[in-house]
C-alpha positions in Angstrom: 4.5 -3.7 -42.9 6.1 -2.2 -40.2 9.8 -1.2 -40.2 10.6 -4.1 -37.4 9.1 -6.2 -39.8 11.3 -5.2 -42.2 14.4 -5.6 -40.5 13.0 -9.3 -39.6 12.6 -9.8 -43.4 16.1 -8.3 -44.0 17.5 -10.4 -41.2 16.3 -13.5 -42.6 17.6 -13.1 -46.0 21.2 -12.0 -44.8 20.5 -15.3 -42.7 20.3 -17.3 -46.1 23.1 -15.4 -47.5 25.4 -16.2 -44.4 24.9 -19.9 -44.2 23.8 -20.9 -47.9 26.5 -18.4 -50.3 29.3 -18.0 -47.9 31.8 -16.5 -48.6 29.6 -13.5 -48.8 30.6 -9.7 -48.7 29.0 -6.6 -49.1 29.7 -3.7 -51.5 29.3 -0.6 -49.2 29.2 2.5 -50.9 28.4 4.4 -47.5 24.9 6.0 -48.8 22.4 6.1 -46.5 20.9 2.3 -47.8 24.0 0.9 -47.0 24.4 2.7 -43.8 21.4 0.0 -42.6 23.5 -2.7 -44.3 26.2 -1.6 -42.6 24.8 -1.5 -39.0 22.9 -4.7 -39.2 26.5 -6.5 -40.8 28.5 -5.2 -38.4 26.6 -6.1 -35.4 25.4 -9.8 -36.4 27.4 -11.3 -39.0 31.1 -10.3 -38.6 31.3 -13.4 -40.8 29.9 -11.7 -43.4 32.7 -9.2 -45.3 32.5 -5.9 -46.2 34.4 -3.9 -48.8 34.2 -0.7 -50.7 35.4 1.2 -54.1 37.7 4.7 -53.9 37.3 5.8 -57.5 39.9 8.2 -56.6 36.8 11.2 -57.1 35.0 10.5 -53.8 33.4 13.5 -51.3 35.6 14.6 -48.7 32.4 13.9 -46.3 32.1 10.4 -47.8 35.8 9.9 -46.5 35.1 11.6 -43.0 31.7 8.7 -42.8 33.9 6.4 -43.9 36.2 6.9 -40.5 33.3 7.8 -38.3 32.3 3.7 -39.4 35.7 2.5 -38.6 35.6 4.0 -35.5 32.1 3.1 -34.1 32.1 -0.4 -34.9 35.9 -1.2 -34.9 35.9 -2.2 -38.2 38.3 -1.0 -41.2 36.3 -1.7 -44.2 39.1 -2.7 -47.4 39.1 -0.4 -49.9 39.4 -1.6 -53.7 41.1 1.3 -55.9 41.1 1.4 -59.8 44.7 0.6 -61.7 46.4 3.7 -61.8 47.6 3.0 -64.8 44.4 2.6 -66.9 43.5 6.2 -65.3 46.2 7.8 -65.7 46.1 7.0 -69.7 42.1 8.2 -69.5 43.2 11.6 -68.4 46.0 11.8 -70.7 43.9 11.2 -73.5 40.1 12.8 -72.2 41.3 15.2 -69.3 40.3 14.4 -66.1 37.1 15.3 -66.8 36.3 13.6 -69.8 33.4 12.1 -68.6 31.3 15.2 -69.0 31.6 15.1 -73.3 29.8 11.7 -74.0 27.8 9.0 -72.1 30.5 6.7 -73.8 33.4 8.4 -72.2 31.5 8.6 -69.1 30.7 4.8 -68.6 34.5 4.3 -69.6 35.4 6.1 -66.6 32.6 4.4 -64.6 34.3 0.9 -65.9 37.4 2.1 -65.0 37.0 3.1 -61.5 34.5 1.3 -60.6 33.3 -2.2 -62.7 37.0 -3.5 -62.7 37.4 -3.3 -59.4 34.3 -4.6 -58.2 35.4 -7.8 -60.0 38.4 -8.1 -57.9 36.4 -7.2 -54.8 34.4 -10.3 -55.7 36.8 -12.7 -57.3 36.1 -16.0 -54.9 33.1 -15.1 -53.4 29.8 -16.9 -53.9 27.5 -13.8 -53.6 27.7 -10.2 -52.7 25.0 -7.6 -51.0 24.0 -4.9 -52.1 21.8 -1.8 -50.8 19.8 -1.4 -54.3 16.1 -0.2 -53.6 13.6 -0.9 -56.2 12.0 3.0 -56.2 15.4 4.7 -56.4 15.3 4.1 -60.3 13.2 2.8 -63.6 16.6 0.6 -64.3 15.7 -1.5 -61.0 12.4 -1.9 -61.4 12.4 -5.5 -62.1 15.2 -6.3 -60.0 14.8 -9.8 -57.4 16.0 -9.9 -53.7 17.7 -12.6 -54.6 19.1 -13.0 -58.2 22.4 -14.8 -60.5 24.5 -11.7 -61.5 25.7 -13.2 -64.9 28.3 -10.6 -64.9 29.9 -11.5 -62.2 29.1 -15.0 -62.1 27.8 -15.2 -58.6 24.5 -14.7 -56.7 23.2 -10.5 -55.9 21.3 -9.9 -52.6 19.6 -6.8 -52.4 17.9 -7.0 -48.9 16.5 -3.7 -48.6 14.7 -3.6 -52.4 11.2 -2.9 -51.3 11.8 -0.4 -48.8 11.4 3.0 -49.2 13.6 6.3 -48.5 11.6 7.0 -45.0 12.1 3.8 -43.7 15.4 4.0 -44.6 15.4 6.9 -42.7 13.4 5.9 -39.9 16.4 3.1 -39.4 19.4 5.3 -39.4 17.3 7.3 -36.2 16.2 4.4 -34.2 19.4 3.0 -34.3 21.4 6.3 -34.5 23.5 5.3 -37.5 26.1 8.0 -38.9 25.3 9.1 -42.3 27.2 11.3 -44.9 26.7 14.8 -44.1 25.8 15.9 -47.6 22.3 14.0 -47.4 21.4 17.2 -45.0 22.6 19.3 -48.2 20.1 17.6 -50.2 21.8 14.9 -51.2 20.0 11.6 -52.1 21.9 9.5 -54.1 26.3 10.0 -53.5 28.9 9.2 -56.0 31.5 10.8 -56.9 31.9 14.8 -56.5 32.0 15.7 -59.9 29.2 13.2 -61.2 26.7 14.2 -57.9 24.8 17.2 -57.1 21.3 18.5 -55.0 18.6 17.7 -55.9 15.4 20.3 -55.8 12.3 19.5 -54.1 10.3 17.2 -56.2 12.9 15.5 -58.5 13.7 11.8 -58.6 15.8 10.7 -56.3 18.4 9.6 -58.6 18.4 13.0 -60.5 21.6 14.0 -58.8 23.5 11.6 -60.4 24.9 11.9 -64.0 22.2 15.0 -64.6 23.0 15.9 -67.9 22.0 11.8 -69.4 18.8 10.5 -69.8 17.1 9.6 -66.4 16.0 6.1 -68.0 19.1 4.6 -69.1 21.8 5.8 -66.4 23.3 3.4 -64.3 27.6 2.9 -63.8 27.8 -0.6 -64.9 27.7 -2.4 -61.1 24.0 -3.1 -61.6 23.1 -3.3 -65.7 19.7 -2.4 -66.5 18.0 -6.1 -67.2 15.6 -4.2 -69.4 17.8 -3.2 -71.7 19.7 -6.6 -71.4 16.5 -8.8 -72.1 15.4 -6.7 -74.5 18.7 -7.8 -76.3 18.6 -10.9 -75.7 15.0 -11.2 -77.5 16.3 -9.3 -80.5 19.3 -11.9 -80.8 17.0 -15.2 -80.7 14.3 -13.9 -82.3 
């Protein structure tokens, strides 16, 4: 399929999403998937919202994209933050780099800064998009364009799910989309600084994030692995 296709397809389900599940926002996290979201949202369907999470630990070029959007599209994008308070008792009890000793500290911090306020970026809204891609991970695998997120308790788009990291690519060209500068330092997947490195030539393209954990189970908690949740599920009615 070609990529106008592709943008036809995308088009069409944002279509849906704008006049069946409004109100509707996005969750941008400024990576180069949502950078497509981001262009296509802000140029046909300002009715369509658009937030984002500071986890407090962000890049400083994730910040600078983050102007560079404002300024382009004259939009300012809200920002969620996590309670101070529930971090600042974290650090006092982990360090502020707790994260590193155990996956179960780690997906406490990942709760804390980013799952909580996610759920207030969503309170009252009927669905939210998303810039998932089905090839960036074996936890999204069997994920749907169009799915109920029990968690959250309202419908998940993921428009660009069967698209792959050229065409992604290929977009932010044609259309001359800014990006975050650390995708030219080999970059693929951005989160925050301290949980996000390079990758090497030939590695998964999630194999930046949370390195030292095991590449089949490691998400943050916005998108649970459905295998692992199913597979639970079974063992409880069985």
């Amino acid at each position: 399929m070609s990529l106008d296709h592709k943008i036809t397809a995308v088009r069409t389900l944002l279509d849906t999403a704008q006049e069946d599940y409004a109100p509707v926002t996005f969750a941008c996290s400024f990576g180069a998937e949502d950078m497509v979201l981001t262009d296509l949202i802000a140029r046909h369907y300002p009715s369509i919202s658009m937030f984002t999470l500071d986890t407090g630990r962000l890049p400083e070029e994730t910040y600078s994209l983050m102007r560079q959007v404002a300024e382009r599209y004259g939009i300012r994008i809200p920002v969620f933050f996590p309670n101070s308070a529930v971090i600042e008792a974290y650090v006092a009890q982990n360090g502020p780099n707790g994260f590193y000793d155990s996956m179960e500290l780690r997906k406490q911090c990942c709760h804390i800064r980013k799952v909580e306020p996610l759920k207030r970026a969503l309170s009252g809204k009927r669905a939210w998009i998303t810039g998932l891609r089905r090839d960036q991970a074996p936890t999204r695998k069997d994920l749907a364009e169009v799915e109920f997120d029990a968690d959250n308790g309202l419908h998940k788009f993921s428009p660009l799910l069967d698209w792959s990291l050229p065409e992604v690519w290929d977009y932010l060209k044609q259309f001359g989309v800014p990006y975050n500068l650390l995708h030219d330092k080999g970059y693929t997947s951005i989160g925050c600084a301290p949980c996000t490195r390079a990758i090497t030539p030939g590695e998964d393209v999630r194999a930046g994030r949370w390195w030292w954990e095991d590449p089949e189970i490691k998400e943050c908690g916005l998108h649970p692995d459905k295998r692992h949740r199913q597979a639970s599920v079974l063992r409880n009615t069985g």
